[in-house]
C-alpha positions in Angstrom: 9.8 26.1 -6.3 12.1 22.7 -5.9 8.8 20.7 -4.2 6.6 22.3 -7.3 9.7 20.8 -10.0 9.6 17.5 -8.0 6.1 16.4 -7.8 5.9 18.2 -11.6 7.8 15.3 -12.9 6.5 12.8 -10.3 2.8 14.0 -11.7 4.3 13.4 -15.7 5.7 10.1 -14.7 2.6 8.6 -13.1 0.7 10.1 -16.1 2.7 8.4 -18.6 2.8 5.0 -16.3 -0.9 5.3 -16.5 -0.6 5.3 -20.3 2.4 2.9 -21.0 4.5 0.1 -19.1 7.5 1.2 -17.4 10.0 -0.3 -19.8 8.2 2.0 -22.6 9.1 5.3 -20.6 12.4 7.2 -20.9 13.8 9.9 -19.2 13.1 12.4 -22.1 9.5 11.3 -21.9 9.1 12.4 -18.7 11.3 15.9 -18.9 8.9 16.5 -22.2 6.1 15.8 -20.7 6.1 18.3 -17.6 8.8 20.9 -19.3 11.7 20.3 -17.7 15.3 19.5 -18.6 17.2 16.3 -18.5 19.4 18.3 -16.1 16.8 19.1 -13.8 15.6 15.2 -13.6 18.4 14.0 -12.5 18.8 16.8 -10.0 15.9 15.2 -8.0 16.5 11.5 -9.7 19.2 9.4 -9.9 17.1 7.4 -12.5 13.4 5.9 -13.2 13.9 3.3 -10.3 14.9 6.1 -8.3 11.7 8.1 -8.6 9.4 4.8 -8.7 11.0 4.1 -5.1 10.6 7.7 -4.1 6.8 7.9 -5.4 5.8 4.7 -3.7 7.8 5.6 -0.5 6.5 9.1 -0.6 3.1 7.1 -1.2 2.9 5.3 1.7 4.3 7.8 4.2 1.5 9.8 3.1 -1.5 6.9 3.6 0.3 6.2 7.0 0.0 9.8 7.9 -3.6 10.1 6.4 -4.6 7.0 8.5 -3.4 7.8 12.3 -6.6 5.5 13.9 -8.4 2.3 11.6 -11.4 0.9 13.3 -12.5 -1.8 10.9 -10.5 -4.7 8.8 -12.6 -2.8 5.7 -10.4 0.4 6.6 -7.4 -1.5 6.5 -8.3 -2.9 3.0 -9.2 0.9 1.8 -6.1 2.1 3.0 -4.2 -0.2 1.4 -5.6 -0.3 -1.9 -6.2 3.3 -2.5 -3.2 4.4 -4.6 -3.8 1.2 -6.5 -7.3 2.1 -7.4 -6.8 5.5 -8.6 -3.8 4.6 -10.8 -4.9 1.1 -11.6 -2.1 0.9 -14.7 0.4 2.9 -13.2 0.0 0.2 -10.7 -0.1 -2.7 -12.2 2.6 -1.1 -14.7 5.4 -1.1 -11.9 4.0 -4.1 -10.7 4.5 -6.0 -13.8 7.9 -4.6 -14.0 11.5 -4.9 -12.6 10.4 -2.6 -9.7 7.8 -5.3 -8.3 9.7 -6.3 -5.2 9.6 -2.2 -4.7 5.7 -2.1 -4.7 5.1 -5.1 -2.2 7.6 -3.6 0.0 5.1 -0.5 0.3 2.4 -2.8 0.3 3.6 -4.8 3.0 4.8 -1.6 5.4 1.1 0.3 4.5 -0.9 -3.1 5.4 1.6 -3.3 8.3 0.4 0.1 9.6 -3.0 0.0 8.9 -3.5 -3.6 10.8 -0.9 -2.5 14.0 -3.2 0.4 14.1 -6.7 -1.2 14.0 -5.7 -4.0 16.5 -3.6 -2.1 19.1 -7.3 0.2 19.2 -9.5 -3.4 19.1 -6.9 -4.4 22.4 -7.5 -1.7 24.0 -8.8 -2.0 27.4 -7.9 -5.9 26.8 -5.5 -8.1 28.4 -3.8 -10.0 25.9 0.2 -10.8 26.1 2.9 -9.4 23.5 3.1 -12.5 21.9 -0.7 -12.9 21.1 -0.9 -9.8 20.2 1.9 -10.3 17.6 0.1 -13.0 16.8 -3.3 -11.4 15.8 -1.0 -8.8 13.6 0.7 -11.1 11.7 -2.5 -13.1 10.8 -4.5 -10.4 9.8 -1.9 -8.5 7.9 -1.4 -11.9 6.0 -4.4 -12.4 5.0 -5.1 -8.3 4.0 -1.5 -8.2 1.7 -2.7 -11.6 0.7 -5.9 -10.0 -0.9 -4.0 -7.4 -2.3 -1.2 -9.5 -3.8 -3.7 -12.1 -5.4 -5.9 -8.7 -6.7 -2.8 -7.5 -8.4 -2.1 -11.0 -9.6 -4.9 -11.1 -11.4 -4.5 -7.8 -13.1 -6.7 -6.2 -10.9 -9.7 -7.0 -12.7 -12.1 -8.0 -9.5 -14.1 -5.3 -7.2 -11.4 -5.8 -4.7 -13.3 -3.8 -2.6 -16.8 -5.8 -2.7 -14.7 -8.6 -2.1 -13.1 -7.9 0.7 -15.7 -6.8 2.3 -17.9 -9.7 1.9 -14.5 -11.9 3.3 -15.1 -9.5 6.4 -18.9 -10.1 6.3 -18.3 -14.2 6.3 -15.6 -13.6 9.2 -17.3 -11.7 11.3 -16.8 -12.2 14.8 -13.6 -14.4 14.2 -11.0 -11.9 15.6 -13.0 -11.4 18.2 -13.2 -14.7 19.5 -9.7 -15.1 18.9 -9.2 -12.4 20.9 -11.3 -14.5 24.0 -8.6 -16.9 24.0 -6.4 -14.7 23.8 -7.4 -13.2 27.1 -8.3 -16.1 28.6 -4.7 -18.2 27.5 -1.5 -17.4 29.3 1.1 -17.6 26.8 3.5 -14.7 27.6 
């Protein structure tokens, strides 16, 4: 019964931050909305903030889980973006908000996942040092939460998806080659 409560009000919540900013939502909104008392809120959550962090946390934990192997930059981009695309206000709601360092935080630890996971299974069989390897990571996770970011920036109003996937198209074959000199370089 408590997990049915919890993601009742976390379903109300993202259902009102679909319809209105976050500033425009209230506590009593939220206990209306999914039936409730105030009582039972704050049983769960301290406050708003409280349950935005826990839904975006929650969020990612669950992408990470969803996502154990990625085999393609394009599946990095999907798994990163797919909250944001099903709740496109919600998203750019908290985003827009107070809570924004909150959402690029999940941002950042998703797209970390996703791009460990697709180049530690591009390595494999591969010799290429730690450092290179970090290397890699970081650039490609920079340029994924880049796309992201810049998407959100913008309100969201591109086919972040078509366009990613045509920046994967025109790069084709770069990590690769980066990972040549990687192999062939001996910087430890």
């Amino acid at each position: 019964m408590a997990d049915f409560t919890k993601k009742a009000i976390r379903n109300s919540f993202v259902k009102l931050l679909n319809e209105k900013p976050l500033k425009q939502i209230s506590v009593r909104d939220i206990v209306d909305d999914c039936g409730v008392n105030r009582n039972t809120f704050y049983y769960y959550f301290q406050d708003i903030p409280h349950l935005v962090e826990t839904i975006i946390k929650d969020d990612a934990d669950k992408i990470i889980l969803e996502h154990p192997k990625i085999t393609s930059i394009e599946e990095c981009l999907d798994a990163i973006i797919g909250f944001a695309l099903t709740n496109r206000k919600a998203v750019l709601h908290i985003y827009r908000s107070v809570n924004r360092d909150v959402y690029e935080q999940y941002q950042w630890r998703v797209c970390e996942h996703a791009v460990i996971t697709y180049i530690d299974e591009i390595l494999q069989g591969k010799t290429v040092s730690a450092f290179d390897r970090q290397a890699l990571i970081e650039y490609v996770k920079c340029v994924c939460f880049g796309l992201v970011i810049s998407w959100l920036e913008k309100g969201m109003t591109d086919d972040i998806q078509a366009f990613a996937h045509r920046i994967c198209e025109l790069k084709q074959g770069d990590l690769e080659t980066m990972i040549e000199r990687c192999e062939k370089s001996s910087v430890c």
